[in-house]
C-alpha positions in Angstrom: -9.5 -6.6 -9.0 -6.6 -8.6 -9.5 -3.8 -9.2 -6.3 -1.2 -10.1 -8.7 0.0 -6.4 -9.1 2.7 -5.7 -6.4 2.8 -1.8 -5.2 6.6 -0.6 -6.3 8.1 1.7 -3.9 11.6 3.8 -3.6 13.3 4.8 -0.8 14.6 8.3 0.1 16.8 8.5 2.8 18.4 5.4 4.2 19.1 6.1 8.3 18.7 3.6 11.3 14.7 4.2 11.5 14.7 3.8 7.6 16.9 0.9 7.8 16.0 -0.9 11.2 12.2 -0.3 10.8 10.8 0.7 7.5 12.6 -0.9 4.9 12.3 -4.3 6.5 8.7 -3.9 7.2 8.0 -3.3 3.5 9.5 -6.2 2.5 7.6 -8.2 4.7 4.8 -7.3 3.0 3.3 -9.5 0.3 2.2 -7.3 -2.8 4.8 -4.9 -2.1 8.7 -4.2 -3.4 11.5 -1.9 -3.4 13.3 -0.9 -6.3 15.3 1.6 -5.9 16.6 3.9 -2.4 18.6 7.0 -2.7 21.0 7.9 0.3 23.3 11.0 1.1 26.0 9.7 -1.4 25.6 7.4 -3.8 27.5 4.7 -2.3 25.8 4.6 0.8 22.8 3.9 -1.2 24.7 0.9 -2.4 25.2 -0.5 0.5 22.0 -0.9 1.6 20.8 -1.4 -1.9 22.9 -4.8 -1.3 21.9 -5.3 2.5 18.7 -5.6 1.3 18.5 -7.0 -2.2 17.2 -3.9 -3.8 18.0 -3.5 -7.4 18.9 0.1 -7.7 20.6 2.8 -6.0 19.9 5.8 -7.3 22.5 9.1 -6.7 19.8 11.8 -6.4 16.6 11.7 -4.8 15.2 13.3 -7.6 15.4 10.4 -9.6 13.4 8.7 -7.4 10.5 10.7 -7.9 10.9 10.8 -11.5 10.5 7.2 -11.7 7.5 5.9 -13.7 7.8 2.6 -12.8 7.2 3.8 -9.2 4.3 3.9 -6.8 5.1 4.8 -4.0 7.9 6.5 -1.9 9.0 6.7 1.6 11.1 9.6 2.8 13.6 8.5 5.6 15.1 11.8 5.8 15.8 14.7 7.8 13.2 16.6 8.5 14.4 19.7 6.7 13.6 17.9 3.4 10.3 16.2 4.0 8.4 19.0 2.8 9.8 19.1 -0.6 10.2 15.7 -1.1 6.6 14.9 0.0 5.0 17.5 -2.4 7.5 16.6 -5.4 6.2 13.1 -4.9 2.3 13.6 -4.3 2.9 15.9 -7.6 4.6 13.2 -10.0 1.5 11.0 -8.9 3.1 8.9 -6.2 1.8 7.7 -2.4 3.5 8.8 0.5 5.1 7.5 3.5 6.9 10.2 5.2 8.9 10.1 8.8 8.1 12.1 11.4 8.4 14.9 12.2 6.1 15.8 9.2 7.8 19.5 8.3 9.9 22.3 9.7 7.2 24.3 10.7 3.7 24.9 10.2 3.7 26.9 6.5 5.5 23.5 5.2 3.0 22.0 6.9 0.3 23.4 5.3 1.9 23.1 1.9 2.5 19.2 2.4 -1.4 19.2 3.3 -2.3 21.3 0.5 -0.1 18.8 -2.0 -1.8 16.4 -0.9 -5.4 17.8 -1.3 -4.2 18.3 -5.0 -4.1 14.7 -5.2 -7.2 13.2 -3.4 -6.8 9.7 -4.7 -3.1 9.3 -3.6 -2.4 8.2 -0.1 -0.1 10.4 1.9 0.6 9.2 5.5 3.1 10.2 8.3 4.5 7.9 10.7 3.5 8.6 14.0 6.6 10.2 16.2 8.0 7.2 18.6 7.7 9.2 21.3 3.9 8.5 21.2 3.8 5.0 20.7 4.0 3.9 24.0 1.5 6.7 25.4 -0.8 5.8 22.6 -0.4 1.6 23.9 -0.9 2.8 26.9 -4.6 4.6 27.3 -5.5 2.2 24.6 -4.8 -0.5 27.3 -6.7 1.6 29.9 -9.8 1.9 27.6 -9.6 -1.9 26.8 -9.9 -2.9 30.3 -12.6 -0.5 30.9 -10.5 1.7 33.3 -11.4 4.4 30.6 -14.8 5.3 29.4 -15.8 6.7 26.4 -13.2 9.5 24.7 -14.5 12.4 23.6 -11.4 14.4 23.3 -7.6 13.5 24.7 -4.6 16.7 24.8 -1.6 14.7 25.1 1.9 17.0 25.9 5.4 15.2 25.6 8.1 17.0 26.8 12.1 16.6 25.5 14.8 15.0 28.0 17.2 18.0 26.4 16.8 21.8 27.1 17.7 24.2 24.1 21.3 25.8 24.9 21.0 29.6 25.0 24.6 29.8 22.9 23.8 27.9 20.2 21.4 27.7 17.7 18.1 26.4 17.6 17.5 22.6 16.9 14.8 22.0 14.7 13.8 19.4 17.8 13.0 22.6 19.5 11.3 24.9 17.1 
């Protein structure tokens, strides 16, 4: 199998963890490049097209997915359009990297899992909420120094510093 081939990905939705985390760590990766991110408006897409060298920026996500010469894709957006985006992806043959949180609820859920049961030899991943990392560092520490036995089972709860406002609608943070 050769190395030479570099896995191609687009970008979908270009916000601060898009921009501060993911983008920079796929370029840091050898075998891998960007080719093309699509933002809220086309010239935001342009500007971080040109922050970080990527050829393209495209005005529609759509085009992203359309695009043969693609991989892979990772969805930066809202959460409101993960769902779609993920299973328009998984279906035009492309891996996924989706933020968290994964969907709206749990019948998007189930559809994104579905999608990718479709398409068995495609990877589909979510990143883990940030929230978690430092619980997750944390018992991993306590089993590494053997102040934790074997796990069998762990029920982790993390509870939001805000409290849903009774006059306003619902945040999808709170659904």
């Amino acid at each position: 199998m050769s190395t030479d081939k570099k896995i191609r990905v687009g970008v979908i939705g270009a916000g601060g963890n898009t921009t501060k985390l993911h983008i920079p760590g796929l370029l840091a990766q050898n075998g891998v490049e960007i080719l093309s991110v699509a933002n809220r408006t086309l010239a935001s897409g342009q500007r971080v097209a040109k922050e970080f060298g990527i050829p393209r920026a495209e005005a529609d996500w759509q085009a992203i997915i359309e695009d043969q010469a693609l991989d892979a894709v990772c969805i930066g957006t809202w959460p409101y359009m993960h769902a779609p985006m993920t299973i328009a992806a998984l279906d035009a043959g492309k891996h996924v990297l989706c933020e968290a949180r994964m969907a709206m609820n749990a019948q998007q859920g189930r559809a994104m899992l579905d999608a990718s049961r479709r398409h068995p030899g495609l990877v589909a991943q979510i990143v883990p909420a940030p929230h978690t990392l430092a619980f997750d560092q944390t018992i991993a520490g306590m089993i590494g120094a053997g102040h934790i036995g074997e796990v069998i089972t762990l029920d982790a709860r993390v509870a939001m510093a805000s409290y849903p406002d009774p006059d306003s609608p619902i945040s999808w943070r709170q659904d």
